[in-house]
VOKEBA-464877 format. One record per residue (C-alpha): x, y, z; residue in three letters; residue number from 0. Coordinates in steps of 0.1 Angstrom, whole numbers, padded with zeros to 4 digits. Example, Ala and Ser with C-alpha at 12.3 -4.5 7.8 and 13.67 -1.06 7.14 Angstrom:
<pts>
+-------+-------+-------+------+-----+
:    xx :    yy :    zz : code : pos :
+-------+-------+-------+------+-----+
:  0123 : -0045 :  0078 :  Ala :   0 :
:  0137 : -0011 :  0071 :  Ser :   1 :
+-------+-------+-------+------+-----+
</pts>
This chain:
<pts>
+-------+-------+-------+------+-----+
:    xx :    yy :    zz : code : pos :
+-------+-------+-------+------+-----+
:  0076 : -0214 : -0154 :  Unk :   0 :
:  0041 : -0230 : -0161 :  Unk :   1 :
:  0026 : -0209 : -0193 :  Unk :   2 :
: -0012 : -0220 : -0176 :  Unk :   3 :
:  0000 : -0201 : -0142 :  Unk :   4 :
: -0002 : -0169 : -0166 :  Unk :   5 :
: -0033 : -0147 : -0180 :  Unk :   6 :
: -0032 : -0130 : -0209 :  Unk :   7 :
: -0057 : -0104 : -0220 :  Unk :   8 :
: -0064 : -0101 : -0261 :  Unk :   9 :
: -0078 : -0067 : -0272 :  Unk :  10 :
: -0093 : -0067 : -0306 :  Unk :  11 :
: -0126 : -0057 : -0321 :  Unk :  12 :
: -0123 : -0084 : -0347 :  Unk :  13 :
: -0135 : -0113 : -0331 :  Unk :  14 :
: -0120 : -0137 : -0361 :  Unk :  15 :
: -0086 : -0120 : -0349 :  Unk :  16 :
: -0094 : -0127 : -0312 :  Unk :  17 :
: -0098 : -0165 : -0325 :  Unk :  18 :
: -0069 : -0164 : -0343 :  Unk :  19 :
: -0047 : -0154 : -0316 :  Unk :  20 :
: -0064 : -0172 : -0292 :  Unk :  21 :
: -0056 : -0205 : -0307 :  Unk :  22 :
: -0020 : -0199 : -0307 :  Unk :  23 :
: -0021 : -0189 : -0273 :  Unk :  24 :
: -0041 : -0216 : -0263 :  Unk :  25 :
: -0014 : -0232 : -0235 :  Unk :  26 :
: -0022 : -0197 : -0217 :  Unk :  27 :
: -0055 : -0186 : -0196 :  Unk :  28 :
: -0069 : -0163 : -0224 :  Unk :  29 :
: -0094 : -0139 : -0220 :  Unk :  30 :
: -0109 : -0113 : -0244 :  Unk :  31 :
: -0120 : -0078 : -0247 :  Unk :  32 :
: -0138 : -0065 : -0284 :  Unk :  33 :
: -0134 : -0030 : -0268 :  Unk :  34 :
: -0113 : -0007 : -0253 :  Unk :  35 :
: -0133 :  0002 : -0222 :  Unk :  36 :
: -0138 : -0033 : -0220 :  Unk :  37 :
: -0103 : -0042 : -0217 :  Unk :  38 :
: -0098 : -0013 : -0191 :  Unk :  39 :
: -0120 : -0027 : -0168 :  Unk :  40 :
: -0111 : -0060 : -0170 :  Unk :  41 :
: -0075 : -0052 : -0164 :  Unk :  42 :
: -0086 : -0030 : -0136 :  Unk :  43 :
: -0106 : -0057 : -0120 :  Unk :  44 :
: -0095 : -0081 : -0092 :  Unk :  45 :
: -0077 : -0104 : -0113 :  Unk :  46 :
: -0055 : -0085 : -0137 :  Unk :  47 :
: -0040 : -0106 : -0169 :  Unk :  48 :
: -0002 : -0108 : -0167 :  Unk :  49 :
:  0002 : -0098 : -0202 :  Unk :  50 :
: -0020 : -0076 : -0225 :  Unk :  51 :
: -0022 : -0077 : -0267 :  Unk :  52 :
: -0035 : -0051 : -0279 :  Unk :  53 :
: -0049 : -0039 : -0312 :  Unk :  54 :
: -0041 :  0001 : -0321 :  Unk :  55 :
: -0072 :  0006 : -0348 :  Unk :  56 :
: -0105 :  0005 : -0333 :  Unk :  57 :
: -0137 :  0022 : -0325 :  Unk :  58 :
: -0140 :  0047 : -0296 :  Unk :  59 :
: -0112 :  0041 : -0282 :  Unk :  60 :
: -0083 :  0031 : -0301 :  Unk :  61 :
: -0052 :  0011 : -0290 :  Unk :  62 :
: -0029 :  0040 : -0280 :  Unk :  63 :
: -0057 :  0056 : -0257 :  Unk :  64 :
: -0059 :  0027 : -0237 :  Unk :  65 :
: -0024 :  0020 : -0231 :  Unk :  66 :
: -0021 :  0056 : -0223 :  Unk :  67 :
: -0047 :  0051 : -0190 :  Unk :  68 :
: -0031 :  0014 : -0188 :  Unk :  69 :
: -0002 :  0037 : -0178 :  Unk :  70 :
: -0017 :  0059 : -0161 :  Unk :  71 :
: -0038 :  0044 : -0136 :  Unk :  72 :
: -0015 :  0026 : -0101 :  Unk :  73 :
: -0031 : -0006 : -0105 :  Unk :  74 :
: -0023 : -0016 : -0142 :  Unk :  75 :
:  0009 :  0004 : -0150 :  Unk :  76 :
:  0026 : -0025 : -0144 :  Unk :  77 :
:  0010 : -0048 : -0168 :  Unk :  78 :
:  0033 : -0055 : -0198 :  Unk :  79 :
:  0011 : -0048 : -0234 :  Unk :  80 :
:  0022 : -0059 : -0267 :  Unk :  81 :
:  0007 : -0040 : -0298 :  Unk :  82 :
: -0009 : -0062 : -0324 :  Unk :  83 :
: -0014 : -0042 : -0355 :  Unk :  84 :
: -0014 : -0039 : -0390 :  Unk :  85 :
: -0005 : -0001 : -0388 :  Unk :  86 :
:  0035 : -0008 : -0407 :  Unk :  87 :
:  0048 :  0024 : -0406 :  Unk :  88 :
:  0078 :  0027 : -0380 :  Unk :  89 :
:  0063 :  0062 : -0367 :  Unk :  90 :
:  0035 :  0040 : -0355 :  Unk :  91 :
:  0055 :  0015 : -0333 :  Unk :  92 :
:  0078 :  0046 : -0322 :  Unk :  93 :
:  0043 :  0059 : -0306 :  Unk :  94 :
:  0034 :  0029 : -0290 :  Unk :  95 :
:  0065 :  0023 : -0273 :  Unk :  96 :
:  0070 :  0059 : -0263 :  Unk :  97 :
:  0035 :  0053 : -0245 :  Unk :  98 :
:  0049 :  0024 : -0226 :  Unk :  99 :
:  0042 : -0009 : -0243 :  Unk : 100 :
:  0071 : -0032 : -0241 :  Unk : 101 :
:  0070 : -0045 : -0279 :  Unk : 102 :
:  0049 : -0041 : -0310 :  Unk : 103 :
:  0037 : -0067 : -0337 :  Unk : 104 :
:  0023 : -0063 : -0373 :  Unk : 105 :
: -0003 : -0080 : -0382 :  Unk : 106 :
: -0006 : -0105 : -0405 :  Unk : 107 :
:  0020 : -0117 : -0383 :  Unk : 108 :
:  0035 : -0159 : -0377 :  Unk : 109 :
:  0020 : -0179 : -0349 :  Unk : 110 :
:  0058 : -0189 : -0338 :  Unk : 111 :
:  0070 : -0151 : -0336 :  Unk : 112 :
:  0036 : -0139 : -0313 :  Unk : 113 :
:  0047 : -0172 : -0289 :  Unk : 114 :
:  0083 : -0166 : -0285 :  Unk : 115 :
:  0073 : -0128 : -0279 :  Unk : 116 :
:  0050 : -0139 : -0253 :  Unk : 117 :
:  0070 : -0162 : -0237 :  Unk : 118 :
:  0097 : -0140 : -0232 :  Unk : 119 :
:  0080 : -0111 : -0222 :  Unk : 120 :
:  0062 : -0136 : -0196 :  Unk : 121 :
:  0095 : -0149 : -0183 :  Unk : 122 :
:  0111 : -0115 : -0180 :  Unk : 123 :
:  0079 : -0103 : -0157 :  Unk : 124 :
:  0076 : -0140 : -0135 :  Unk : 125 :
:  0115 : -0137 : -0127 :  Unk : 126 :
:  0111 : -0095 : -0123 :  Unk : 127 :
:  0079 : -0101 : -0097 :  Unk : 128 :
:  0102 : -0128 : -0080 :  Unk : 129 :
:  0129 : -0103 : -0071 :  Unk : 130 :
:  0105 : -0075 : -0063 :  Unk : 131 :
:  0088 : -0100 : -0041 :  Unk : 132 :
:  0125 : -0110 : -0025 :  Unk : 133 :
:  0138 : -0070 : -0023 :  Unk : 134 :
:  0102 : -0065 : -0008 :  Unk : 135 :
:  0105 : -0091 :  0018 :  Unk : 136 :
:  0141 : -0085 :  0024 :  Unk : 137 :
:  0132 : -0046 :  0029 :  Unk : 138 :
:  0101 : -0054 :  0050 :  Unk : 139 :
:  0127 : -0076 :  0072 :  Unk : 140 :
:  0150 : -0051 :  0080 :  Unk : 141 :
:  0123 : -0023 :  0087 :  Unk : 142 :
:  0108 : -0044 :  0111 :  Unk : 143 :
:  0144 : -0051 :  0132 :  Unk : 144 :
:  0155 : -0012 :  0132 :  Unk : 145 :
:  0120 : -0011 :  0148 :  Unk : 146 :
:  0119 : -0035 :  0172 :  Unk : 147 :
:  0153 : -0024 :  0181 :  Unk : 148 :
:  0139 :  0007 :  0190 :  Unk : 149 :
:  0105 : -0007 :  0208 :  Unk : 150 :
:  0131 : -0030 :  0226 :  Unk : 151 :
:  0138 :  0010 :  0250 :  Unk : 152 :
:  0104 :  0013 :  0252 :  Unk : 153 :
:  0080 : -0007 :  0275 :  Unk : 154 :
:  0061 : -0015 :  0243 :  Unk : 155 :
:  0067 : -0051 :  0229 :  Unk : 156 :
:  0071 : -0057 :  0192 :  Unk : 157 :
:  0034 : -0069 :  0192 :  Unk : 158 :
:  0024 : -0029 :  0193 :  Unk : 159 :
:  0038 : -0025 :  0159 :  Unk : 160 :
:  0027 : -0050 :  0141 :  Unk : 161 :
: -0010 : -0047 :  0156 :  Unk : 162 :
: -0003 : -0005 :  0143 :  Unk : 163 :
:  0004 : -0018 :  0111 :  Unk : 164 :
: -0022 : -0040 :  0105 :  Unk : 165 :
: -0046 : -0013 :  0119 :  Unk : 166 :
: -0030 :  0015 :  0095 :  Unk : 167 :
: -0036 : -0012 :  0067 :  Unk : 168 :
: -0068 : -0023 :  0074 :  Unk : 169 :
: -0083 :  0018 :  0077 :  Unk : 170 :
: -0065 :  0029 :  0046 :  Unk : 171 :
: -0077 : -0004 :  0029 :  Unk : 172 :
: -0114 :  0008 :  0040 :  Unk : 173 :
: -0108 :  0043 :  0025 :  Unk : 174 :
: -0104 :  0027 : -0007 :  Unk : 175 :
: -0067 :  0029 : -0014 :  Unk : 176 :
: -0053 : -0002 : -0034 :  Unk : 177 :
: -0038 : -0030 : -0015 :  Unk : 178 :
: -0001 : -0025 : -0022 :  Unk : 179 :
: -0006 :  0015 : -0013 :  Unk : 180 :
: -0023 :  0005 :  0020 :  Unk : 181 :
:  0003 : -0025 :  0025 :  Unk : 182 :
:  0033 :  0001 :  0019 :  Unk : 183 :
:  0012 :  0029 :  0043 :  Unk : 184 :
:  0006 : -0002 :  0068 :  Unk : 185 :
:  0053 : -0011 :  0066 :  Unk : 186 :
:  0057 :  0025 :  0070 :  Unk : 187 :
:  0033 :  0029 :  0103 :  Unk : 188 :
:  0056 :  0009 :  0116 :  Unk : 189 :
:  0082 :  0033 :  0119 :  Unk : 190 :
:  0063 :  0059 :  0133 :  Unk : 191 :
:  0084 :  0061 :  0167 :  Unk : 192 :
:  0118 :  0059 :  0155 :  Unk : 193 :
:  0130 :  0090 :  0168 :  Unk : 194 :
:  0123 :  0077 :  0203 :  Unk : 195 :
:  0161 :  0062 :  0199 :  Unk : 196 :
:  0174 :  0094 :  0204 :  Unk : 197 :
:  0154 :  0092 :  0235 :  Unk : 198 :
:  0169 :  0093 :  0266 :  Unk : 199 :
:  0165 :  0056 :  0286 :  Unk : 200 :
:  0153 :  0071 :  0321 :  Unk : 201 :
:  0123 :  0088 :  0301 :  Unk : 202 :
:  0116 :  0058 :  0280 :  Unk : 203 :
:  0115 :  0032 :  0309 :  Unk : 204 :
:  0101 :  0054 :  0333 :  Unk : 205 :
:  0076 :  0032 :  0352 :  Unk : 206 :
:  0054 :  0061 :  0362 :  Unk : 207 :
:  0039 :  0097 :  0344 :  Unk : 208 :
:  0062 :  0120 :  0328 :  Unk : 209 :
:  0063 :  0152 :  0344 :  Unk : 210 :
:  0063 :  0183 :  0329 :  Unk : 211 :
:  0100 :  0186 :  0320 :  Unk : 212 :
:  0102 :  0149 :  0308 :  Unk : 213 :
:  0072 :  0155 :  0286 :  Unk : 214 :
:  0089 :  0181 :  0271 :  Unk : 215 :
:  0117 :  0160 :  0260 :  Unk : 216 :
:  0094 :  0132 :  0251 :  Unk : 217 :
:  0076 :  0152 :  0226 :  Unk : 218 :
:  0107 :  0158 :  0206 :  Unk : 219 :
:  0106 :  0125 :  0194 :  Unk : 220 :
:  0084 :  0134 :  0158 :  Unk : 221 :
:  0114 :  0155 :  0152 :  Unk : 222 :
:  0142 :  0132 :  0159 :  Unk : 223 :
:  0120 :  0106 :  0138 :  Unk : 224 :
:  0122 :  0123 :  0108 :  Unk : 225 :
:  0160 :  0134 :  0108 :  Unk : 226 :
:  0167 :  0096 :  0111 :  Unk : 227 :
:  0145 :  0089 :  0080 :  Unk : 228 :
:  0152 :  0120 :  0056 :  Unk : 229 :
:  0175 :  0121 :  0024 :  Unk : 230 :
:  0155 :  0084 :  0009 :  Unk : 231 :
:  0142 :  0083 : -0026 :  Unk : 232 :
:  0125 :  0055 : -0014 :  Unk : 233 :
:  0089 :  0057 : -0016 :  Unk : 234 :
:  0085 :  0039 :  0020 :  Unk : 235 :
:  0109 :  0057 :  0038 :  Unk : 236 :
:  0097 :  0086 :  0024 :  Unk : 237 :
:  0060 :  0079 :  0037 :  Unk : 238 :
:  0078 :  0066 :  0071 :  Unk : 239 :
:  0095 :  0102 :  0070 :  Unk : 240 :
:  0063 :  0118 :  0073 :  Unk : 241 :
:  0042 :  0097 :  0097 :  Unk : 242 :
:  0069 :  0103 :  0124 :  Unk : 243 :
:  0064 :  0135 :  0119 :  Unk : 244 :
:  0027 :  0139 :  0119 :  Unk : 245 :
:  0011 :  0114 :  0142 :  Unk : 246 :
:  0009 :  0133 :  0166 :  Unk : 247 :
: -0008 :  0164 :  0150 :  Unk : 248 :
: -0044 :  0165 :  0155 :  Unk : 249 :
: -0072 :  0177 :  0136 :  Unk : 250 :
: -0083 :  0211 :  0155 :  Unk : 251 :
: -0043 :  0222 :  0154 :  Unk : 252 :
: -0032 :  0217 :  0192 :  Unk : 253 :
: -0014 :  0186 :  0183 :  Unk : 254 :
:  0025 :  0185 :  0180 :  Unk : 255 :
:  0051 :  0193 :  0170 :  Unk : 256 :
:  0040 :  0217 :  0144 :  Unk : 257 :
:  0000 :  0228 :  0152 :  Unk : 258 :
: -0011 :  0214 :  0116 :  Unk : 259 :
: -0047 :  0211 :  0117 :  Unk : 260 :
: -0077 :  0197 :  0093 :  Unk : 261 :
: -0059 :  0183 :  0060 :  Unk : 262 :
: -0028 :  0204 :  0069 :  Unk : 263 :
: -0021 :  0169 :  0085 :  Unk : 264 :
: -0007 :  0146 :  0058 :  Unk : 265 :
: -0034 :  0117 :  0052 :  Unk : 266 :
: -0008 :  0091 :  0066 :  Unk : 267 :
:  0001 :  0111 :  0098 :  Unk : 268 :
: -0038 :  0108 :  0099 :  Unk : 269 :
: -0045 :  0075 :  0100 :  Unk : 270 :
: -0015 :  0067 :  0122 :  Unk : 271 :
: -0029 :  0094 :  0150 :  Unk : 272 :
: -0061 :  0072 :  0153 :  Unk : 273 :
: -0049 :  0039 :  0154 :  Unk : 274 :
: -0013 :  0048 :  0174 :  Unk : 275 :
: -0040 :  0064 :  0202 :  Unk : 276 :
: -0062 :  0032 :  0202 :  Unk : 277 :
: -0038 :  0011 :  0204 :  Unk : 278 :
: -0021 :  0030 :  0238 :  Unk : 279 :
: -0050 :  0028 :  0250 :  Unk : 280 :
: -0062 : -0010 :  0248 :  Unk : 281 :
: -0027 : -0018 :  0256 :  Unk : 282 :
: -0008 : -0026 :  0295 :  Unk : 283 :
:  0016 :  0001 :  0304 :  Unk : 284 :
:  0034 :  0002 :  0343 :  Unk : 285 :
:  0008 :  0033 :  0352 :  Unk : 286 :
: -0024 :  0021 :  0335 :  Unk : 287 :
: -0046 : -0008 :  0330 :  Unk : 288 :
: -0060 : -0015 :  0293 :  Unk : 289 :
: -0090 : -0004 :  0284 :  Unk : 290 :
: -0116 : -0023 :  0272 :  Unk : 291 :
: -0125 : -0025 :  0229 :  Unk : 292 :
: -0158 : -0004 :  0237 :  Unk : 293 :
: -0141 :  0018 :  0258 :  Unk : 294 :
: -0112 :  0026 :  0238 :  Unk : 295 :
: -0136 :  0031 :  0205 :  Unk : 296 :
: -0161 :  0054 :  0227 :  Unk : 297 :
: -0128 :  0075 :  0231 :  Unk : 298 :
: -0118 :  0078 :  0199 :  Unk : 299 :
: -0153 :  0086 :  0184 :  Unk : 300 :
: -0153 :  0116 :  0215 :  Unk : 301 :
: -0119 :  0129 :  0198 :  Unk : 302 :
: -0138 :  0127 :  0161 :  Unk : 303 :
: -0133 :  0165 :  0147 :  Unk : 304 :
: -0113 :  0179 :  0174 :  Unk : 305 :
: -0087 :  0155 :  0177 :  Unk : 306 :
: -0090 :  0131 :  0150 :  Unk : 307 :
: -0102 :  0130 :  0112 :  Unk : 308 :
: -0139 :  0133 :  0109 :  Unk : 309 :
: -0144 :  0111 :  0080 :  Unk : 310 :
: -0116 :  0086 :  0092 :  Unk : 311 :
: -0125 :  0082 :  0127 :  Unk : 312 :
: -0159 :  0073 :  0113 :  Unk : 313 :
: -0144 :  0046 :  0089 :  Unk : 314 :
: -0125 :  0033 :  0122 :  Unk : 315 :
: -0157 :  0027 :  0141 :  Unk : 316 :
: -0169 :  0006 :  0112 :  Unk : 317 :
: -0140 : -0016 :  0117 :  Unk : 318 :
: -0145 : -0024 :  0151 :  Unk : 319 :
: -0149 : -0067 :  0140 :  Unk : 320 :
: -0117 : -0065 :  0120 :  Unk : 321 :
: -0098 : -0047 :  0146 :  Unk : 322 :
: -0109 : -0067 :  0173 :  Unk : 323 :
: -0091 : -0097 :  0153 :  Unk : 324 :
: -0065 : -0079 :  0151 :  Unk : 325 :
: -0057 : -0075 :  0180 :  Unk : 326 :
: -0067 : -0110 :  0198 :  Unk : 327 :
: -0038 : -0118 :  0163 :  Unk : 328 :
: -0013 : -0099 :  0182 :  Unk : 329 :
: -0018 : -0100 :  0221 :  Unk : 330 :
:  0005 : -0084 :  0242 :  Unk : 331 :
:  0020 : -0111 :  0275 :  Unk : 332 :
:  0012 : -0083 :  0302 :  Unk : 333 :
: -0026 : -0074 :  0287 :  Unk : 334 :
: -0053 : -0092 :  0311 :  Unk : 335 :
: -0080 : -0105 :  0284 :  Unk : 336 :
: -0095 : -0077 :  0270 :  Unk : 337 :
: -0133 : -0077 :  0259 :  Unk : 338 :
: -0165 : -0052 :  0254 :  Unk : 339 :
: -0180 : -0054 :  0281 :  Unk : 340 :
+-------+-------+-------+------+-----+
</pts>
């Protein structure tokens, strides 16, 4: 572990402090904040520090306010936070850890304690982030072979869900959720046909049109989705749970299997809807030719506010360069070249 690989974000409104803590630091990428709605931006911005100190007494807002919305906001709960301060009394620490900082300091305080506190408050994060990243890649891993197990019945190739979740990913990103919500929404997408394992082969493969009766049968799928993904406290299998149910169910209430409509729908059933029906239709199948990009976009915007989301069908169209990428990324072997015009 290289301390220079790690930021660390000082909060004090003493600048002679700032110094002071600085220097000892100095092996680390330091950066600074005199203020507490300084600091809150900064650790909200798109390079977050790896570590926060931070000082309790200042003006406007003082220490314990910030950690509280450190705590509270998705994208810098995580950050571990050290209070630095020369409040002594142990009613004082008790608060600041029971707001979520990991340890607490007094000022005046020795240059060799605020290191080795550092340090091993840095190591404990770089070796927790390396198993999260391994657990994350390992659960990622195994998503992905349940699903292509399942796409294996199908006459879809495995290239269908990874182009679904790079389109689910890519929309939700463009709606202005943070990139590990619409990287999580994007893993879950992928499981939104699950339940067609419980789906018998002769209706799966058929090379033709399902009639009426086959239909039917085919449209229990959401159902048979979610049964196989109920009962997680996981937060992706959870979000899984509810796109197989709901990406079929379309804005104006005559989708399936339950006839939710507007934002009855859950937001990721939403998303999945528009980009599932896209990619069906830009993609071979026995009984159809692709469609072309234009094509396939002119059809979704036709289905804005009767079919699909208003807003997010909108934010689709806007993507059309990024999804067009995305899918020359993932080509399926039987689609002739697929362009425009």
């Amino acid at each position: 572990m290289k301390t220079e690989q790690f930021s660390i974000l000082i909060v004090d409104d003493m600048p002679e402090m700032i110094d002071s803590l600085g220097e000892i630091l100095k092996d680390y990428h330091v950066r600074a904040a005199t203020n507490g709605e300084r600091a809150l931006k900064i650790a909200a911005g798109p390079n977050p520090p790896d570590l926060i100190l931070l000082d309790i007494i200042m003006p406007l807002l003082d220490g314990y306010e910030v950690c509280r919305r450190l705590k509270a906001d998705g994208k810098t709960k995580h950050i571990p936070i050290i209070f630095v301060s020369s409040l002594s009394e142990e009613s004082d620490e008790a608060k600041g850890l029971s707001l979520g900082a990991l340890d607490y300091i007094r000022k005046p305080f020795k240059p060799s304690l605020v290191k080795a506190r550092v340090r091993n408050h840095l190591e404990l994060k770089y070796h927790q982030d390396k198993l999260e990243s391994l657990v994350k890649e390992r659960t990622q891993e195994i998503v992905m072979r349940l699903v292509l197990a399942t796409e294996s019945r199908d006459l879809v190739t495995g290239m269908h869900v990874r182009r679904i979740r790079e389109y689910t990913a890519l929309l939700a990103l463009r709606d202005g959720l943070p990139v590990e919500e619409a990287e999580m929404l994007g893993m879950a997408s992928t499981m939104h046909d699950i339940g067609k394992i419980g789906i018998p082969d002769d209706i799966l493969r058929k090379q033709s049109r399902l009639d009426e009766d086959e239909l039917r049968i085919m449209r229990t799928h959401p159902q048979l989705g979610e049964r196989n993904l109920l009962g997680s406290s996981s937060k992706l299998m959870e979000t899984a749970r509810i796109i197989a149910l709901t990406h079929h169910e379309c804005w104006d209430g005559s989708g399936y299997p339950l006839g939710l409509s507007g934002t009855e729908i859950p937001y990721a059933g939403r998303i999945v809807h528009i980009v599932d029906v896209f990619d069906a239709l830009t993609s071979y199948r026995p009984y159809k030719a692709p469609l072309s990009l234009l094509d396939a976009f002119e059809l979704i915007l036709k289905g804005k506010g009767t079919q699909f989301d208003p807003h997010l069908t909108e934010l689709f169209f806007d993507c059309k360069n990024e999804v067009e990428t995305i899918y020359r990324k993932y080509p399926d072997s039987q689609s002739s070249e697929i362009e425009y015009n």
